[in-house]
C-alpha positions in Angstrom: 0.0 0.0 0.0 1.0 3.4 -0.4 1.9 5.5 2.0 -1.2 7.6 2.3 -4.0 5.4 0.9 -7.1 6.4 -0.6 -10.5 5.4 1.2 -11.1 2.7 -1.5 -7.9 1.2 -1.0 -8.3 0.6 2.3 -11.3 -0.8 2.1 -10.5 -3.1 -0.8 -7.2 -4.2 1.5 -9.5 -4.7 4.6 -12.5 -6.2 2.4 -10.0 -9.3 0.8 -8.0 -9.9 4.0 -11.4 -10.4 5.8 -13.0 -12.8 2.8 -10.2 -14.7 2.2 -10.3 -16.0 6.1 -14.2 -16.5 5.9 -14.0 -18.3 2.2 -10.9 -20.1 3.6 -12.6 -21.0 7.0 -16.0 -21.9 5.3 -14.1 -24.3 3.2 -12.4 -26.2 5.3 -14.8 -26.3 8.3 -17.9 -27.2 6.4 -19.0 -29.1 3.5 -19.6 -26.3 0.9 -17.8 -27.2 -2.7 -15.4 -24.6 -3.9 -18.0 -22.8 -5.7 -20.3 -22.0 -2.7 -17.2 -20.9 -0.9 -16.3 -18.4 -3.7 -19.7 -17.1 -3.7 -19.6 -16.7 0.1 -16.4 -15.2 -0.4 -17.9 -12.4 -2.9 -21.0 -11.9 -1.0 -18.4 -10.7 2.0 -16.1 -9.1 -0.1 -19.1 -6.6 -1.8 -20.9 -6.0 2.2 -17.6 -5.3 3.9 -16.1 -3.5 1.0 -19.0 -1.0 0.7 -19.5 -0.7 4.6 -15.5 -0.2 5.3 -15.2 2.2 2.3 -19.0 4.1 3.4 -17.5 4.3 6.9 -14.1 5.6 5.8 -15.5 8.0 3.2 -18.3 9.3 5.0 -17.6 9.5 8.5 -14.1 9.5 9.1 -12.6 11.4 5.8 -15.0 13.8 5.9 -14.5 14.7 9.5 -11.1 14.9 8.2 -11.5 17.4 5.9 -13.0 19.6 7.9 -9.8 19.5 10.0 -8.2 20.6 6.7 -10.9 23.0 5.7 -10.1 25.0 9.6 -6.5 24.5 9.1 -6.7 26.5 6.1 -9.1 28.8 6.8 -7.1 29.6 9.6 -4.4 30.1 7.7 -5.3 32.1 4.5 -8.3 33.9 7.1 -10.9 33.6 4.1 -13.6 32.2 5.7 -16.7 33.2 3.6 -14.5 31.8 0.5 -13.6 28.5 1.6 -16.4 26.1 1.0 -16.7 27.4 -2.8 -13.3 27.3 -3.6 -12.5 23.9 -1.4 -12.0 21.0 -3.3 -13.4 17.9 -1.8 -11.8 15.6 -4.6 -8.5 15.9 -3.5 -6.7 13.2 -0.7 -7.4 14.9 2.3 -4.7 12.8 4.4 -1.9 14.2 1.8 -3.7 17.7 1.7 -3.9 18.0 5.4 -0.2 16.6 6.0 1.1 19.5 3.1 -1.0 21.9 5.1 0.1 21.2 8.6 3.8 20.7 7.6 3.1 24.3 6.2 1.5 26.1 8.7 4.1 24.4 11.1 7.0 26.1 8.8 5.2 29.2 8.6 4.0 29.6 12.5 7.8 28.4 13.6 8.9 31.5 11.6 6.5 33.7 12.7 7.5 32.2 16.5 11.0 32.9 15.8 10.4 36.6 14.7 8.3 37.2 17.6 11.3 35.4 20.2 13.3 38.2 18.3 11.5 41.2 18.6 10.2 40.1 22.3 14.6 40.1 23.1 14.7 43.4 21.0 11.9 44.7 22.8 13.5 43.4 26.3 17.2 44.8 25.2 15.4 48.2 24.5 13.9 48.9 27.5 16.8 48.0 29.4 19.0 50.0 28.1 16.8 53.1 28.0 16.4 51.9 31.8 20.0 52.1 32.3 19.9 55.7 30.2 17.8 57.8 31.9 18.9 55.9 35.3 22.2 57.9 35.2 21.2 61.3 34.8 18.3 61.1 37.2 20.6 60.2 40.3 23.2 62.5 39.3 20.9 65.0 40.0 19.3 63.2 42.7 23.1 62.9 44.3 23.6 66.7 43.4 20.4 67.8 45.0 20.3 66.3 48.3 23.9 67.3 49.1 23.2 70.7 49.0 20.7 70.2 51.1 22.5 68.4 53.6 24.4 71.7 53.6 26.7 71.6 51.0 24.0 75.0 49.6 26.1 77.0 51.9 29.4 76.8 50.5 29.1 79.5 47.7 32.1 77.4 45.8 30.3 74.1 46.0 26.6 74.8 45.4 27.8 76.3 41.7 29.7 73.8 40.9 27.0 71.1 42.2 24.6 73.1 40.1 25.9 73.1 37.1 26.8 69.4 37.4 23.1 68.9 37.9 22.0 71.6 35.2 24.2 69.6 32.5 22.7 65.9 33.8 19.4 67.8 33.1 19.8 68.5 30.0 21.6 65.0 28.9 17.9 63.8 30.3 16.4 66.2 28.0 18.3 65.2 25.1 17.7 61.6 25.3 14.1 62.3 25.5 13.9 64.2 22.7 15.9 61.4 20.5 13.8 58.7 21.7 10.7 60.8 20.3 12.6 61.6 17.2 13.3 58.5 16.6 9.7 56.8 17.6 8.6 59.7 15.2 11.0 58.2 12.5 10.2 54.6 12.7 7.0 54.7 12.9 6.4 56.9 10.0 4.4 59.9 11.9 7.3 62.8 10.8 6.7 63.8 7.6 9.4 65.0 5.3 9.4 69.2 3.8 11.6 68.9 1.0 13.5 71.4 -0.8 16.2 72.8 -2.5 19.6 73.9 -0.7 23.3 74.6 -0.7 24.2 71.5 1.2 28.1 72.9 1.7 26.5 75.9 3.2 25.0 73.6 5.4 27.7 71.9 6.5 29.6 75.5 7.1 26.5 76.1 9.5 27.0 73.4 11.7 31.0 73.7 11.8 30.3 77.1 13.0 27.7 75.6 16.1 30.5 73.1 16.6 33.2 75.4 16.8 34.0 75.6 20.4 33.3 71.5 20.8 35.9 70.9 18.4 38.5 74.2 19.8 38.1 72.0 23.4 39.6 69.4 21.4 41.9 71.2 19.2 40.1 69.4 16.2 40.3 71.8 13.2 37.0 71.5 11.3 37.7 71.6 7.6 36.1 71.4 3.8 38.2 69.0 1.9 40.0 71.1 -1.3 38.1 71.5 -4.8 34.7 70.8 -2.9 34.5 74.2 -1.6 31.8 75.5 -3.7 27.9 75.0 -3.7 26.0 71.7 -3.9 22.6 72.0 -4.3 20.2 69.0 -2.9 16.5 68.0 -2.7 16.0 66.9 0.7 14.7 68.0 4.1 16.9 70.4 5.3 15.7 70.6 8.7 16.3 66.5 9.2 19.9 67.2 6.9 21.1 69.4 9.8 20.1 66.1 12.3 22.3 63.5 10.2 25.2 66.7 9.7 25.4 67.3 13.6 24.9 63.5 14.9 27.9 63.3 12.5 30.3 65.7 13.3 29.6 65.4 16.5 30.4 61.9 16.8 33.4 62.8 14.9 34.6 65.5 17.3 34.0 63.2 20.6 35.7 60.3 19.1 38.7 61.9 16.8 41.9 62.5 18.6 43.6 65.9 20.2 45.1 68.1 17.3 43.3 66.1 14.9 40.6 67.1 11.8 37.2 66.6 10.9 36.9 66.8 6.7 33.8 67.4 4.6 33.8 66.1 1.0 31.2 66.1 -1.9 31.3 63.4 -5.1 29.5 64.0 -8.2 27.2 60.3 -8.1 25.1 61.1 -11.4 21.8 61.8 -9.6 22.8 61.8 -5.9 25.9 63.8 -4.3 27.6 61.6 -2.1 28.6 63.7 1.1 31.6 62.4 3.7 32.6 63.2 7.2 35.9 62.0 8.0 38.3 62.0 10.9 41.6 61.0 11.4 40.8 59.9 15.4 41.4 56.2 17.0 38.6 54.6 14.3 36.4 51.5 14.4 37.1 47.7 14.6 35.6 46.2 11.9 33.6 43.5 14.0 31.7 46.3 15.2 30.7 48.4 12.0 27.6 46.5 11.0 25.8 47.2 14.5 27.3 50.8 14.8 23.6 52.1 13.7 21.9 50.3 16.2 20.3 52.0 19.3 22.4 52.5 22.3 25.4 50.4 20.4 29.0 50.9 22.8 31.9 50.0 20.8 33.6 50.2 24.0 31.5 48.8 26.2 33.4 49.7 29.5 33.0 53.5 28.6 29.7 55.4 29.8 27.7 57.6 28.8 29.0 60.5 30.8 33.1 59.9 30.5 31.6 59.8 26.3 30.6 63.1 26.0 27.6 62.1 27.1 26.0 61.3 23.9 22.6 59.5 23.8 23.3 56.8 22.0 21.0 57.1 19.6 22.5 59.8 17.1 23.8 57.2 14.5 20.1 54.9 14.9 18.1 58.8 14.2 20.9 59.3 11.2 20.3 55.7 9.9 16.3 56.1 10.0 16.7 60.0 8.8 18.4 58.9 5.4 16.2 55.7 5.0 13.3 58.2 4.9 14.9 60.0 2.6 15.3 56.5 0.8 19.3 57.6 0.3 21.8 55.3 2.2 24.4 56.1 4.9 27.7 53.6 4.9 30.5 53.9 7.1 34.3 52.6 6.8 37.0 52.8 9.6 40.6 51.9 10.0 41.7 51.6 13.9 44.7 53.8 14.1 43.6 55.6 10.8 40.1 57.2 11.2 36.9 56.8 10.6 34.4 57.9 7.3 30.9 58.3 7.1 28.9 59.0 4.0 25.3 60.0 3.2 24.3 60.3 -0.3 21.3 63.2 -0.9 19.5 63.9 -4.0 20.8 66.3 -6.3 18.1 69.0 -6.8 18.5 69.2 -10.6 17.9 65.5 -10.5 14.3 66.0 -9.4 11.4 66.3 -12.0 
């Protein structure tokens, strides 16, 4: 027999096993000639045969097709559809064992993907936990020694204010970048595009950065030949995100004395824009997460002894040029420096 038999199989197996024993046993235990036993031996064969295959058809198939019929109505969720377009001609046994093999693929999957965004979700929350955590007691710590008395000291209570005024305003920032970015991935911001000089943009945030890069002696510079204008279709408001998220990053990570470059490249229809430092740069096992939320590449260092960055400036950068549907790359030698690039629309390349 096969190895899923039809109904009438079965009940023609089932039907000559059974006749043959009660021709066989009519034969020998009574005097019937030959011919009475084959007749006998029919007679069973056509009664069990249509009661085995009626029973197996009727009663147990079809009770085994409706399992089918929920299976994949609960799969496809077409309900109304399913008794029109079922079709009760097929082997249910080998339709049902496609089906379940199927859904059991397909709900393992969507198991798996749910496992990964419940660990995603868990990772998330931990670490914006551990985020807002630090700022909080900081000024927690800050507030309640001054008013165990440390207020009185005129020396002290600035210094222990301005501590707590700058742990304010990390807490601030990192709110604001978790909206941004809950703004960004859920698609709620929507983007005002338009035509600008993208180098003059770039000269606007140097001159916001200035004094963050003079603390560092980092000289902030436009690479030679690409001093001119570049114009771009894009939202400049969310361009001035991804430009100061970059230098930024650039500034706390380069090295003392070092530079922060801007260049342009002609890409046909997109300008391809780079920020590059010459600081201690990025080990290549860690460049594919680097755009990830709250992603350390050195994982001993905090928040506070890094320039107190959110974590979260490369993740709004990432999701700020994917709206834009333009791509962001980065490439780092450790020792060398580290390059990012964003590619914008050129605005002449816009019907």
């Amino acid at each position: 027999m096969t190895r899923n038999p039809k109904p009438i199989y079965i009940a023609v197996f089932i039907s000559l096993i059974l006749s043959a024993i009660l021709g066989v046993v009519c034969f020998i235990l009574t005097e019937w000639d030959l011919i009475n036993s084959v007749i006998i031996f029919t007679l069973c064969f056509g009664l069990s045969f249509f009661l085995f295959f009626y029973t197996l058809e009727y009663f147990i198939y079809r009770k085994i097709k409706l399992i089918y019929k929920t299976i994949h109505s609960l799969k496809t969720q077409k309900y109304d559809a399913i008794l029109k377009n079922f079709d009760w001609d097929k082997d249910p046994i080998s339709e049902m064992n496609k089906e379940v093999i199927k859904w059991a693929r397909d709900n393992r999957q969507e198991i798996d993907q749910l496992q990964r965004l419940a660990d995603f979700r868990k990772e998330f929350l931990g670490n914006v936990s551990h985020e807002l955590k630090t700022p909080i007691f900081n000024i927690q710590g800050y507030i309640h020694t001054l008013i165990d008395g440390a207020i009185e000291d005129p020396e002290v209570n600035i210094r222990f204010l301005q501590k707590a005024a700058k742990s304010a305003d990390r807490l601030s920032d990192l709110v604001a970048d978790l909206l941004a970015i809950s703004q960004l991935e859920s698609g709620a911001l929507t983007m005002e595009m338009e035509r600008f000089d993208v180098n003059s943009l770039v000269k606007d945030v140097y001159e916001q950065l200035e004094v963050k890069g003079n603390n560092r002696h980092i000289k902030l510079l436009i690479k030679e030949g690409c001093n001119k204008p570049f114009y771009v279709y894009a939202d400049k408001y969310r361009i001035r995100q991804v430009l100061v998220n970059l230098i930024t990053n650039s500034i706390k990570y380069g090295k003392d004395n070092g530079t922060t470059t801007a260049a342009y490249y002609d890409m046909d229809e997109n300008i391809l824009l780079e920020i590059a430092d010459n600081g201690e740069g990025i080990a290549q096992e860690h460049l594919p997460r680097i755009f990830e939320r709250f992603y350390r590449v050195d994982k001993s260092r905090t928040r506070e002894s890094a320039a107190g960055g959110t974590g979260l400036g490369l993740a709004i950068v990432k999701h700020i040029m994917e709206a834009h549907r333009q791509i962001v790359n980065v490439r780092s030698t450790l020792n060398l420096g580290t390059t990012f690039g964003v590619t914008l629309k050129k605005a002449n390349a816009v019907n």
